[in-house]
Each structure stands twice: as C-alpha cells, then as structure tokens.
C-alpha positions as MATLAB code, in Angstrom:
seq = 'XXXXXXXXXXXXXXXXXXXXXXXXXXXXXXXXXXXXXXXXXXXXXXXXXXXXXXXXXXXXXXXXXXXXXXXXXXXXXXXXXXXXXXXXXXXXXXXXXXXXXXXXXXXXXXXXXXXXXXXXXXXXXXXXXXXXXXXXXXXXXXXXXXXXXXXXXXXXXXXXXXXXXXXXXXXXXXXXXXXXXXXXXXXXXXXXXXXXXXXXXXXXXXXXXXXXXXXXXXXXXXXXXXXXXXXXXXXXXXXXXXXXXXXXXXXXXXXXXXXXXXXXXXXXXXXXXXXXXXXXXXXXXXXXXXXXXXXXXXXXXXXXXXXXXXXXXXXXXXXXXXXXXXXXXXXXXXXXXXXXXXXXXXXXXXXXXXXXXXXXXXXXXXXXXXXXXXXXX';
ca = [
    -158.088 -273.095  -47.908;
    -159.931 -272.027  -51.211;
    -161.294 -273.975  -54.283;
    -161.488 -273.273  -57.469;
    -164.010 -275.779  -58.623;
    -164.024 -275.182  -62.563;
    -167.023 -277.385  -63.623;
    -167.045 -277.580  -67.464;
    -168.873 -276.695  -70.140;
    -167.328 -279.021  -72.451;
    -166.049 -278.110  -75.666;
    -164.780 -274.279  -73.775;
    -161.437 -275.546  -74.320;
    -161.404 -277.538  -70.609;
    -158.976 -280.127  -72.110;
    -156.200 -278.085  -73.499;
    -156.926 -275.977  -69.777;
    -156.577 -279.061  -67.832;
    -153.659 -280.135  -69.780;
    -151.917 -276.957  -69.050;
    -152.635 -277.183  -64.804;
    -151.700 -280.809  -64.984;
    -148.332 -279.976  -66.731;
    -147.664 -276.844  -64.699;
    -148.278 -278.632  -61.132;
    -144.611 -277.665  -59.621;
    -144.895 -274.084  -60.868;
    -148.718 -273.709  -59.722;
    -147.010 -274.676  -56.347;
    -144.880 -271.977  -56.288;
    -147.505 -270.000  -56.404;
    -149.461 -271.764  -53.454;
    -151.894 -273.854  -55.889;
    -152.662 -277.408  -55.816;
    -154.281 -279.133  -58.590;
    -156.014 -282.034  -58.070;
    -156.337 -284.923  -60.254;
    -157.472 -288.208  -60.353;
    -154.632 -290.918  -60.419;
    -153.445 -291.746  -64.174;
    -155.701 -288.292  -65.309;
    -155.341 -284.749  -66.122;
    -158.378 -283.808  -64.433;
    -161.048 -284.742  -61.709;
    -162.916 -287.849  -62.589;
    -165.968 -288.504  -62.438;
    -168.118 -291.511  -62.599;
    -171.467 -293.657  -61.770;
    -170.134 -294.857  -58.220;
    -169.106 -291.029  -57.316;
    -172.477 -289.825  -58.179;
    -175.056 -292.380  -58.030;
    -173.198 -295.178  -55.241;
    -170.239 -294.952  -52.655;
    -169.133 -291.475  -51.878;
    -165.796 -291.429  -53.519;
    -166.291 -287.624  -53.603;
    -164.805 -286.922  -50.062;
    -161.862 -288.988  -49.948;
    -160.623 -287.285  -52.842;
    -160.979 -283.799  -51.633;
    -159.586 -284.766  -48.516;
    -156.928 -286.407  -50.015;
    -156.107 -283.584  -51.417;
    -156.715 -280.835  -49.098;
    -154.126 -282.864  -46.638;
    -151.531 -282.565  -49.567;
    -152.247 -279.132  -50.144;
    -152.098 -278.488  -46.486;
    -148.684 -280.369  -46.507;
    -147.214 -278.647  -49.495;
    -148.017 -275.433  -48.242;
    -151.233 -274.555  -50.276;
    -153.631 -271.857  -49.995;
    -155.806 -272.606  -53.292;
    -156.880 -276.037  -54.783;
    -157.931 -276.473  -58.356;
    -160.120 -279.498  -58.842;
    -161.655 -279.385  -62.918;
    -164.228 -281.519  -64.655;
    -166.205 -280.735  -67.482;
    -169.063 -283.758  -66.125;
    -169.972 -281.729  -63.247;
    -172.123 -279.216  -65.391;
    -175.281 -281.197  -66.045;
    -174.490 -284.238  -64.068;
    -178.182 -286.183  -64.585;
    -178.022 -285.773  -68.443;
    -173.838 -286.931  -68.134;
    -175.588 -289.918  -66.369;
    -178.457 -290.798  -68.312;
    -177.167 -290.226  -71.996;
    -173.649 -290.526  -72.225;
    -172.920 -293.164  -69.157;
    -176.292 -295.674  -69.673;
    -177.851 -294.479  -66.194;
    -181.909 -294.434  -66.967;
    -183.895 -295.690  -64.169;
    -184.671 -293.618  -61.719;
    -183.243 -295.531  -58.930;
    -179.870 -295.156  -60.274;
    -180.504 -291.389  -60.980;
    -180.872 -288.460  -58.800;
    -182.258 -285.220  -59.389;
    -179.744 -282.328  -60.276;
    -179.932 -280.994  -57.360;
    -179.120 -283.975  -55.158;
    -175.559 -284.882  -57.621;
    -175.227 -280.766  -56.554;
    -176.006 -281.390  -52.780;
    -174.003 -284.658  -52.563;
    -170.909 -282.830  -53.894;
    -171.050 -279.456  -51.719;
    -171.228 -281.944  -48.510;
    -168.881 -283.975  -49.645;
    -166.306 -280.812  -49.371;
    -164.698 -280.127  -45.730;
    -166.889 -277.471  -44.186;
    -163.371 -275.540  -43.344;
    -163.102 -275.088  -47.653;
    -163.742 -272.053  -49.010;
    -165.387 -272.992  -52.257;
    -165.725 -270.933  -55.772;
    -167.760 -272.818  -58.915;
    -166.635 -271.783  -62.231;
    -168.292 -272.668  -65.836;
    -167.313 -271.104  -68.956;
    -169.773 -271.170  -71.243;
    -170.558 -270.305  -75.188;
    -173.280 -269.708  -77.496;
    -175.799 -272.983  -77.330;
    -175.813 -273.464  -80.676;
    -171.935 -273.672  -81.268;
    -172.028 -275.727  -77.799;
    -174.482 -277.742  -79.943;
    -172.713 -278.379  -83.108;
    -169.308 -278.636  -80.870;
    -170.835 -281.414  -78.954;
    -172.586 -283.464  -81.803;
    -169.019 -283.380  -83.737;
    -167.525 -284.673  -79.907;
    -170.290 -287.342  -79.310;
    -170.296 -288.787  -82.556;
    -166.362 -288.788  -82.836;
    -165.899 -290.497  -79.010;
    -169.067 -290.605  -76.601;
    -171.308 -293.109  -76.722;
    -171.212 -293.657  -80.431;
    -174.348 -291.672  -81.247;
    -175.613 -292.275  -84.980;
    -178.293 -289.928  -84.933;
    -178.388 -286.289  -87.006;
    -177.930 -283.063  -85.155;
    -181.596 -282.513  -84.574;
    -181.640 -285.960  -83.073;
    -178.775 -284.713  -80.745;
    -180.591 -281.601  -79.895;
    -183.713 -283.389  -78.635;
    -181.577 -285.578  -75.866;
    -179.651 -282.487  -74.530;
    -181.958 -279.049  -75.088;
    -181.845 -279.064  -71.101;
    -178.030 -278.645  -71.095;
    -178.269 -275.427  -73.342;
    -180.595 -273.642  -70.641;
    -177.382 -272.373  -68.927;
    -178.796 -270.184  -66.678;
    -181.321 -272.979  -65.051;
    -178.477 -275.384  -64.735;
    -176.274 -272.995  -62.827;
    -179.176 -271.492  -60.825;
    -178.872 -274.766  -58.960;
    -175.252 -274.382  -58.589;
    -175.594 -271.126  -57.050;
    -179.018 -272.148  -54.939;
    -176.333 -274.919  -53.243;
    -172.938 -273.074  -53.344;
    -174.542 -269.882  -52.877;
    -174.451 -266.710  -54.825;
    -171.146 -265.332  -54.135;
    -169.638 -268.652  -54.974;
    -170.474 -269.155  -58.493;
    -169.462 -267.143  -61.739;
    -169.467 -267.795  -64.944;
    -167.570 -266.717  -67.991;
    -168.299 -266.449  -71.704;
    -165.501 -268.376  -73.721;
    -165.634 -266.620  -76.843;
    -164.378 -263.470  -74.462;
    -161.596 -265.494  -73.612;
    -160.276 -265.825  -76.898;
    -157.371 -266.093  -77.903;
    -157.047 -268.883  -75.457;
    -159.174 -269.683  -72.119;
    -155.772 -270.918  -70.407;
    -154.910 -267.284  -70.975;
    -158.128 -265.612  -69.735;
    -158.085 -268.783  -65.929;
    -154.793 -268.157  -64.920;
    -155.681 -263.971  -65.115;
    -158.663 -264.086  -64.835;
    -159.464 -266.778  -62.211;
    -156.238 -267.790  -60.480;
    -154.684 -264.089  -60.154;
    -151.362 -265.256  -61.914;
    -150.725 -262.811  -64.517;
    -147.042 -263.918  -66.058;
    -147.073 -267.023  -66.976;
    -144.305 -267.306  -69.217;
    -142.421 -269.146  -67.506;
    -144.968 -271.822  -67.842;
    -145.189 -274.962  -69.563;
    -147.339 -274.592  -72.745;
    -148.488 -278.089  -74.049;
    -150.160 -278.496  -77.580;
    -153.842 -275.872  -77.314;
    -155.248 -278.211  -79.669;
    -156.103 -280.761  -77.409;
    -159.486 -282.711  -78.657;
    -159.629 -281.688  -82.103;
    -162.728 -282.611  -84.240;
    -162.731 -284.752  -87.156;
    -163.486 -283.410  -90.936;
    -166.667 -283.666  -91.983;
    -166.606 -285.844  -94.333;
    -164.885 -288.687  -91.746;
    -166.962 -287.727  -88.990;
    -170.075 -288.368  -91.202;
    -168.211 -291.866  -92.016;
    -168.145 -292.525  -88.770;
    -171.687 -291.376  -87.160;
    -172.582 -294.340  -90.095;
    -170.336 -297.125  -88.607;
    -171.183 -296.591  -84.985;
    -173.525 -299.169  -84.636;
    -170.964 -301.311  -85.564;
    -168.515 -300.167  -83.081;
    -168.028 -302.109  -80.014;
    -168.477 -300.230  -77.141;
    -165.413 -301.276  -75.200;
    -163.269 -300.352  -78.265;
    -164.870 -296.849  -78.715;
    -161.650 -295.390  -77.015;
    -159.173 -297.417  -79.588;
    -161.594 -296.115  -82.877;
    -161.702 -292.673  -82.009;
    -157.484 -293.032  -81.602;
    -157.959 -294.771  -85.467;
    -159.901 -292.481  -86.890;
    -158.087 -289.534  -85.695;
    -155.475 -290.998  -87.703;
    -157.539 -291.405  -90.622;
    -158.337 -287.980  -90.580;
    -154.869 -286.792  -91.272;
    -154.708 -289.171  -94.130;
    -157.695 -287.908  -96.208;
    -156.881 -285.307  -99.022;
    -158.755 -282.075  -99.486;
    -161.238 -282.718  -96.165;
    -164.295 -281.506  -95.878;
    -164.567 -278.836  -92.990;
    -168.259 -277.445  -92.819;
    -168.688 -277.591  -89.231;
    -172.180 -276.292  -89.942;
    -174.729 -278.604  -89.116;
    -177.192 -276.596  -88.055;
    -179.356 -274.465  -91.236;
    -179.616 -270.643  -90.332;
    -183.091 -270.835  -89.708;
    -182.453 -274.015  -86.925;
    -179.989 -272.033  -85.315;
    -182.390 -268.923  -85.501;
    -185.034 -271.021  -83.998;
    -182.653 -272.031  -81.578;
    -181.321 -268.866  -80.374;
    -184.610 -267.372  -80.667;
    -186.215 -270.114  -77.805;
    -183.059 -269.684  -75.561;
    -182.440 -266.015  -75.811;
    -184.646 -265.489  -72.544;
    -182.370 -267.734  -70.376;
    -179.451 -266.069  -71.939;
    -180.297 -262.961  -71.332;
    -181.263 -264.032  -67.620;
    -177.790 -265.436  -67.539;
    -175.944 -262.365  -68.810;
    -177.646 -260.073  -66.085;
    -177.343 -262.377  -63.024;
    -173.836 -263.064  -64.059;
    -172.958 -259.700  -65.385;
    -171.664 -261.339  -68.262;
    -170.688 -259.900  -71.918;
    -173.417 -260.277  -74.633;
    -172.976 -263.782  -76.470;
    -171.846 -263.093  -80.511;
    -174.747 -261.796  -81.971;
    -176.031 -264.001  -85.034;
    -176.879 -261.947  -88.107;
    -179.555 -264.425  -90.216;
    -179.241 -262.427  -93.520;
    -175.350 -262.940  -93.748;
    -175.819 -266.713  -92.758;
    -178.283 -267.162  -95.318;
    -176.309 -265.620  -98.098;
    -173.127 -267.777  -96.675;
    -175.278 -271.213  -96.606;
    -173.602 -274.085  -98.339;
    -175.118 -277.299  -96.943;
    -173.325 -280.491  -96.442;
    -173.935 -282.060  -99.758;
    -172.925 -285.353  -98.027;
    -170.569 -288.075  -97.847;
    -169.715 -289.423 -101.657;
    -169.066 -292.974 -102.397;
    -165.319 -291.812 -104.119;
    -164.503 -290.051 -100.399;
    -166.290 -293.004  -98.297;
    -163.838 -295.496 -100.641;
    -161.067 -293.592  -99.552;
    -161.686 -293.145  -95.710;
    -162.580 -296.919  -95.876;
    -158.988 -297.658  -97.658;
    -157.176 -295.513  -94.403;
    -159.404 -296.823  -92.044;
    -157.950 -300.743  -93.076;
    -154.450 -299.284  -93.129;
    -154.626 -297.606  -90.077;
    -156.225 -300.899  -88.071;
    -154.266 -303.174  -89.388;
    -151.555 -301.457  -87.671;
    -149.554 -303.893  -85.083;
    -150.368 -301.652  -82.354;
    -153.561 -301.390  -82.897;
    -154.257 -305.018  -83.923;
    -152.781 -305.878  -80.414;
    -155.326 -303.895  -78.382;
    -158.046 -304.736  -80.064;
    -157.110 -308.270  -78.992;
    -155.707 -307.071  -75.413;
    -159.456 -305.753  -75.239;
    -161.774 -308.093  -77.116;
    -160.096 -311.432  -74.120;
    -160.133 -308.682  -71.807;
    -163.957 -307.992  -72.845;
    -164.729 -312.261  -72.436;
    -162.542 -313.081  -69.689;
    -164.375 -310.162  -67.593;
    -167.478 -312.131  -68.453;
    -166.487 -315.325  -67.401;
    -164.432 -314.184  -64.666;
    -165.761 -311.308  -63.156;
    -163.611 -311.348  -59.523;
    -160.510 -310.572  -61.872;
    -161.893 -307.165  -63.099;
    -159.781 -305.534  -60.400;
    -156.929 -307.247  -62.165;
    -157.599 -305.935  -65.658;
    -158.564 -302.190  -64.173;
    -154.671 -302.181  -63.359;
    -153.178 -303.593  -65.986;
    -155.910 -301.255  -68.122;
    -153.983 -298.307  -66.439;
    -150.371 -299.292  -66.144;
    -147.441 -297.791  -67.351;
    -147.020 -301.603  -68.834;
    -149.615 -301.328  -71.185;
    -148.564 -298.524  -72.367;
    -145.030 -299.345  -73.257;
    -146.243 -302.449  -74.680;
    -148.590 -300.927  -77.343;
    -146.058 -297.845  -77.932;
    -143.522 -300.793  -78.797;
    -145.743 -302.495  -81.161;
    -146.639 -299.012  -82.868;
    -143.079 -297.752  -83.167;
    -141.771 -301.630  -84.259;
    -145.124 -301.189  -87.080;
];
C-alpha cells in the first residue's frame, strides 16, 4: 500500500484540491485510490490532542488502510495543509505556548511517521510558492479567519519568518521520511490549476474529465478595503464566533461597490528585503528538490507600479458597517450566534456535556436548522 501524504503549504490552492479528492472519492476508487478524511471534513484533521496528547494519528491511518485494503486500494491520499510547520500551527494559530504542551518539529515529524503501519509505503508532498506571496496570502487568510490577528503585515512576518525557510522545514521531513520520500513542487508551475498539475503530476491519472469539478475558488480573500475593516474589529470578535464572522463578512464583501483589491501589502523594497534574506534557502531548495526557479521579482517595474494602500475611508468603513448590520441581523445568523453564545456558557457551567454539544456542533441537524432560518430570512 502507498501514501500520498500531501502536507500543505497553505494558500497553494490545498482547499479547492481537497475539495476536488473529497468529491471525486467513487471515481478515485476506480482507479485504486482511497482518500482519507476526517469524519464531517474534506481533508485530514488535525488538532492539539493528535499532536501534542493521545495518539489519534494511528487509528486514523489504520482506519483507513483497512478500508482501503477492503475496497481494493493500492494508493491512499491523506491531505492537510497543518502538517507543514506543525510547532508554529500550534503555538500561533491554536494557543499552544508552553513548552510542555509543545514539541520540537521534529518530534510532531517523528510522532507522525510512527504512527503510520510500517507495511505503508509513504511519499510527502508540499507545494510551495514564493515567501512573499505565501506572506501576503497568509496575512489576508489570518486576518479574514485564523485567530483574528489585528496586527500589520510586518507584525505577521515577525511570528511566522520560520515558516518561509522552506527548505529547513522540509529538510526535517526528508531527515524522518527519508530522501526518496519527499518532493516538493512549485505552485505557480502548476498554474492554471494545482488539481490539474496532482492528479498528473502526483497521482498518475491523466484524463480526468470525467471527474467532478467543484467551484476552484474555494477560500477566496476578502477586498481590501473589508479585510482592513475587519483586521480593526478583531479584538472585538469573540473567538468562538470567528467561524460565523468570517461566513458574515464574506457576505459583506459581495455587497460593497467598487472594492478595493490591492493585495499588496508588502512595499517593493520589503519584499526585496525579503527575497533578498531567503534567496539562499530557496536556492538550496530548488537544487535539492530539482525544482523550477521561483518568479523572478524585477524591483524597478514594482517601483514604477507602486500604489500604496491609501487606507480605509470613513465613507467606505460607513458602508461596510451598514452591510455588516444587514448581513447579522439575518435570522440565520442571529440564531447561531445564540446557538453559540448558550452553547459558549452552558460549556462553562457544564463541562461533562461538551461531548453533547461536539455532536450536535457537527450534525446534519444543525445544519438544516440554520439553512431553514436563512432560506425562511
């Protein structure tokens, strides 16, 4: 049995990738594959107990290596973004600092490769892009759903610098997995589409018309001009209703006229700094992978494109704020926020019925209920 073990980065279009394998799990067995999810997801979850606490790694590959087995199988595809640059997933973006609750790199690395049946033949894939469009790509992700960051993009830059070193993070990949078992893959090569580029590329399937082709755009940013709005409320967001404001304003987003779409938050000269510091490890990473050269970045044109963000005005912040009232005051959405603010106090108070609320959380009940409310709004 072989795995493909496709470990991120984020923002290399993994969602609209995992989207597709989740969709296309019949016809992917036809063709011997199994993809493996976690239950109620698209992809392979991961969390603070899998890492840091009980070994819920193993059960789940064995869980589904006996399906795959069953079915007929002769490849698994297990995908998660979170496995590239597990400590910083931990320690910024899930609340894990001390260091009793986090292990070094190498040990979330070690903990997973044991975790997989000896018998598994094992391949680690990472697609990765330019740092600082990884950068920017991130900030606009972390501000519009992480962990409801309010900084600037220099302030971003300073918590995850280690994550744009690509070629030290997946030396440690390939020091555990070994050499032969790791690649990586440049995703602006892949363009037009890195579904395209896996299933050829990767999986060995090359017609896939026959396939079914959800929406690409999977986890599109937010304008400028909301995003901005937002980065300035998120201090004011709760953090068990993060999930419910991102859904809001995504909708808000499609409401505002003539939006702002610089997407540039770096200056030319901080991404020329930037490139500049990591074009050792890049170039390490190109030769060791035998990769294609990243896009090269020409400073003089950038310069002479430059418009800075000149900011969010008080007439566009009026508006956002007038869609951002319509929007919430939405039944639907006035219902969860409710469904989650007793949820939030009777977890409190009654902690032994968490168990209780994580299924109900997940249910197809929940669902209906809300998509009721919405489509009665």
């Amino acid at each position: 049995m072989k795995l493909i073990l496709h470990i991120g980065t984020q923002k290399t279009g993994t969602t609209a990738l995992q989207q597709f394998l989740c969709a296309n799990a019949k016809n992917l067995g036809e063709h011997g594959i199994h993809y493996a999810t976690s239950p109620h997801e698209f992809n392979f979850k991961i969390n603070t107990q899998s890492l840091c606490g009980s070994d819920k790694f193993r059960p789940f590959f064995l869980h589904h290596l006996r399906k795959a087995e069953r079915d007929g199988a002769h490849t698994i595809i297990a995908s998660s973004e979170n496995l590239y640059s597990m400590v910083m997933h931990l320690m910024r973006f899930m609340g894990k600092t001390s260091s009793a609750d986090v292990l070094s790199e190498r040990s979330l690395i070690e903990r997973l490769r044991a975790s997989i049946p000896a018998e598994v033949e094992c391949h680690v894939l990472c697609y990765v892009r330019r740092p600082d469009h990884y950068l920017e790509s991130l900030y606009n992700q972390h501000i519009k759903r992480g962990v409801l960051f309010t900084g600037d993009v220099i302030d971003f830059l300073n918590i995850i610098e280690d994550m744009l070193d690509y070629h030290r993070c997946l030396s440690i990949w390939r020091e555990v997995f070994g050499t032969n078992a790791c690649s990586a893959r440049v995703y602006e090569s892949t363009q037009p589409n890195v579904i395209d580029d896996f299933m050829k590329n990767v999986v060995g399937i090359d017609d896939i018309s026959a396939f079914i082709w959800p929406c690409l755009r999977a986890n599109e940013r937010l304008s400028r001009d909301v995003l901005e709005y937002k980065r300035l409320r998120n201090e004011h967001i709760l953090f068990s209703e993060r999930e419910l404001e991102r859904t809001i304003y995504g909708l808000v987003d499609r409401r505002v006229t003539s939006p702002n779409n610089n997407y540039e938050y770096l200056s030319p000269d901080e991404r020329a700094s930037l490139l500049s510091k990591l074009q050792p490890s890049m170039e390490r990473l190109r030769t060791e992978f035998c990769l294609p050269s990243f896009p090269v970045f020409d400073l003089d044109a950038a310069k002479a494109a430059w418009q800075p963000y000149p900011g969010l005005s008080l007439e566009k912040r009026r508006e956002i704020e007038l869609h951002h009232k319509a929007v919430q005051d939405q039944i639907g959405f006035r219902l969860e926020r409710l469904l989650k603010r007793w949820t939030y106090l009777t977890r409190r108070r009654l902690p032994f019925l968490s168990g209780v609320f994580d299924v109900v959380h997940t249910s197809a009940i929940r669902r209906l209920l809300l998509e009721a409310a919405r489509r009665f709004q």
